[in-house]
C-alpha positions as CSV (number, residue, x, y, z in Angstrom):
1,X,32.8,-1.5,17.2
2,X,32.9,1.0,19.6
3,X,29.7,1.3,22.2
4,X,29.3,5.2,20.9
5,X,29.4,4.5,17.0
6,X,26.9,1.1,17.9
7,X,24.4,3.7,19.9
8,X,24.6,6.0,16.4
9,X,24.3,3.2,14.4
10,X,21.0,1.6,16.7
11,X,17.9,3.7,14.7
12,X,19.4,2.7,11.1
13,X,19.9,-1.2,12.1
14,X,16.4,-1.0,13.9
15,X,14.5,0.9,10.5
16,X,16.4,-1.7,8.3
17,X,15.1,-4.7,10.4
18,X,11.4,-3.1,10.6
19,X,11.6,-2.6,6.4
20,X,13.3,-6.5,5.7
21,X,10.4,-7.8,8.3
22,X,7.6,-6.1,6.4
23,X,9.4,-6.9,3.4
24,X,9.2,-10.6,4.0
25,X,4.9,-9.7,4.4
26,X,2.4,-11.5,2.0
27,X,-0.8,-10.7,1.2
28,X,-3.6,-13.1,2.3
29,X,-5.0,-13.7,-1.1
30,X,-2.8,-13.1,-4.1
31,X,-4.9,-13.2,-7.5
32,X,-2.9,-14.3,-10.4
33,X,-3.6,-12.3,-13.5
34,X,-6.3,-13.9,-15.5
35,X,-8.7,-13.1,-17.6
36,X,-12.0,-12.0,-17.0
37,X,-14.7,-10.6,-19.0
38,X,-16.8,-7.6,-17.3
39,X,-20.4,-5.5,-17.9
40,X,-23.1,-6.0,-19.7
41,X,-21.0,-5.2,-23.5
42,X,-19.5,-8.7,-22.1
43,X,-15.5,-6.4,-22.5
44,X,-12.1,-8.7,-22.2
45,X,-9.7,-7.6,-19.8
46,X,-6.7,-9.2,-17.7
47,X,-7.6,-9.0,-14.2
48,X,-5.9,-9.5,-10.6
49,X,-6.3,-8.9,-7.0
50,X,-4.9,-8.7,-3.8
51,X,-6.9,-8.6,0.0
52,X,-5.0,-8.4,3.3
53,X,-3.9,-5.9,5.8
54,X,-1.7,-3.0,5.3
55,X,1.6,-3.5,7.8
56,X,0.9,0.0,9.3
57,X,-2.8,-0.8,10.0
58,X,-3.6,-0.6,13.7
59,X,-4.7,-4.0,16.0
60,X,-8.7,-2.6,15.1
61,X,-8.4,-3.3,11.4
62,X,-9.1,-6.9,10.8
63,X,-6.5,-9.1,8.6
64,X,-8.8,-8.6,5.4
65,X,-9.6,-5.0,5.6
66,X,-8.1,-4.0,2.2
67,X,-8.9,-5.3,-0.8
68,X,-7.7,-4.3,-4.2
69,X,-8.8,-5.0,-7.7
70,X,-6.6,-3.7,-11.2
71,X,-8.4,-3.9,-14.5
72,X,-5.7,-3.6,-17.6
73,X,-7.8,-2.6,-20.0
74,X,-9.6,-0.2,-18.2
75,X,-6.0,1.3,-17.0
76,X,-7.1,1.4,-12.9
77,X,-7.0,0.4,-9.8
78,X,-9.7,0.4,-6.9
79,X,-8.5,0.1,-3.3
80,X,-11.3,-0.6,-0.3
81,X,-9.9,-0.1,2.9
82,X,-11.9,-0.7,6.0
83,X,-11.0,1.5,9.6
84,X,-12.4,2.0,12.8
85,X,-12.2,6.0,14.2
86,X,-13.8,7.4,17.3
87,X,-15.5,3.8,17.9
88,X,-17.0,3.4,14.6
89,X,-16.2,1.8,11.1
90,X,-15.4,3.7,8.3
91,X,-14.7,2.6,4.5
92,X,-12.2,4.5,2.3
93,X,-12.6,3.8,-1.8
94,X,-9.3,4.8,-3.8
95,X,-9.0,4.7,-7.4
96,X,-5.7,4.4,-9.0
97,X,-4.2,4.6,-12.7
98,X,-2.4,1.6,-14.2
99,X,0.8,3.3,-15.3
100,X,2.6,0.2,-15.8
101,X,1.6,-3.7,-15.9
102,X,3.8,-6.5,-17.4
103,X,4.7,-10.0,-16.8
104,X,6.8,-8.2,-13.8
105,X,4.9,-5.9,-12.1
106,X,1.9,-3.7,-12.0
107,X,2.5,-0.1,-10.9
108,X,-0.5,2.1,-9.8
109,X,-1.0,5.7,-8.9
110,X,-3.1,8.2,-7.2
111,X,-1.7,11.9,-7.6
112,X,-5.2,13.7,-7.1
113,X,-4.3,14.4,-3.4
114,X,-3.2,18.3,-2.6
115,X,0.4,16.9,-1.0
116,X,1.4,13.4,-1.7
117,X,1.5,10.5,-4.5
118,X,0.1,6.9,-3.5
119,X,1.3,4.0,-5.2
120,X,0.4,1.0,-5.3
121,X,3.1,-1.8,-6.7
122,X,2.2,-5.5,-7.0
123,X,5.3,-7.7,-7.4
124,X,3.9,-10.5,-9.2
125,X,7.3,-13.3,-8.3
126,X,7.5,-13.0,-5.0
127,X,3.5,-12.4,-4.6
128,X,4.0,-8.9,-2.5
129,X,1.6,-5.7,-2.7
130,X,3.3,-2.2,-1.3
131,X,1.9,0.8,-1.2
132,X,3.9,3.9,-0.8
133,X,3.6,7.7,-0.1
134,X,5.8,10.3,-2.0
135,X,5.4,13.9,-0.8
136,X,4.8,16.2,-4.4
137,X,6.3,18.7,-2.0
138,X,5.3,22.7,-0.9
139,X,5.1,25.6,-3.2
140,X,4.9,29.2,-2.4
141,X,1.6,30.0,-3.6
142,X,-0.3,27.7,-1.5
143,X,-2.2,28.6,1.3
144,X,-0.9,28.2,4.7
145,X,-3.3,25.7,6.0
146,X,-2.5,23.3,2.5
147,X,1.5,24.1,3.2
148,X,1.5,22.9,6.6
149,X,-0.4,20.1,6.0
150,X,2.1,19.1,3.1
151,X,4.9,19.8,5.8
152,X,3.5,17.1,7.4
153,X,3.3,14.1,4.6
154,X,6.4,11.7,5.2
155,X,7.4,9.5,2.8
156,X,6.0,5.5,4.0
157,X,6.1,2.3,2.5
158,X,4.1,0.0,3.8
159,X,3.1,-4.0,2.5
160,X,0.0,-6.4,2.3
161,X,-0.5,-8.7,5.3
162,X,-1.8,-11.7,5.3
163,X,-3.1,-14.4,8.6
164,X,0.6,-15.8,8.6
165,X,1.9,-12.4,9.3
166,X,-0.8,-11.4,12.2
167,X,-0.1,-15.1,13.6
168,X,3.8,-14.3,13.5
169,X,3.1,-10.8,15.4
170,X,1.8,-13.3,18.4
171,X,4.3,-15.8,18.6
172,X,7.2,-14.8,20.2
């Protein structure tokens, strides 16, 4: 290959390498769907739950600083994320709806933010947790302040971490 179409080619083979090794991430606890029952009316419902770090969290968050827990029957999500900004911890509480849970997957999703779509996506074979950004894109009628800000959402995947995945960050 010639050295000019390699040095065009770098950035792809580099972001496809990044993705496959965060791909490959697990969380650090994986709950198996099971049935739980909840509240004081003692109500039925399949349950599961992941807790890890994302892959784009920073070296301050520690490797169980999310935690998420999907109800079926009540049709959501709640994700806890812990953070540190300006030398101080911070907590972030998401809710999500359940659009989709099967024997496959379970597919979560926030839309309720101005610019952008989180999802949430547990594979339930390989034992993986993603969580993705979609931009819901810029309209002419917003104001300037909300369309630059939506400007700014890029579209991220990032996956549930685990110990084994910090640990492999170290070796080299």
């Amino acid at each position: 290959m010639r050295p000019f179409l390699l040095g065009l080619l770098a950035p792809t083979i580099l972001l496809i390498a990044a993705s496959l090794s965060a791909q490959e991430q697990t969380p650090e606890v994986f709950g198996t769907p099971s049935t739980v029952v909840v509240g004081t009316q003692k109500i039925e419902t399949v349950y599961t739950w992941a807790q890890g770090k994302w892959s784009n969290a920073g070296d301050l968050q520690g490797t169980n600083s999310t935690i998420i827990h999907c109800y079926q029957r009540f049709g959501f999500c709640e994700e806890a994320e812990g953070y540190s900004f300006g030398g101080k911890a911070w907590v972030n509480l998401t809710t999500l709806d359940v659009l989709r849970w099967d024997d496959e997957e379970l597919i979560a999703v926030d839309s309720s933010p101005v610019c952008a779509v989180d999802t949430i996506r547990f594979d339930f074979h390989t034992k993986q947790v993603s969580y993705t950004v979609t931009a819901k894109g810029v309209t002419k009628d917003m104001p300037e302040m909300s369309r630059k800000l939506c400007e700014s959402v890029k579209p991220t995947t990032d996956f549930l971490a685990g110990l084994k995945d910090e640990l492999k960050k170290i070796k080299p």
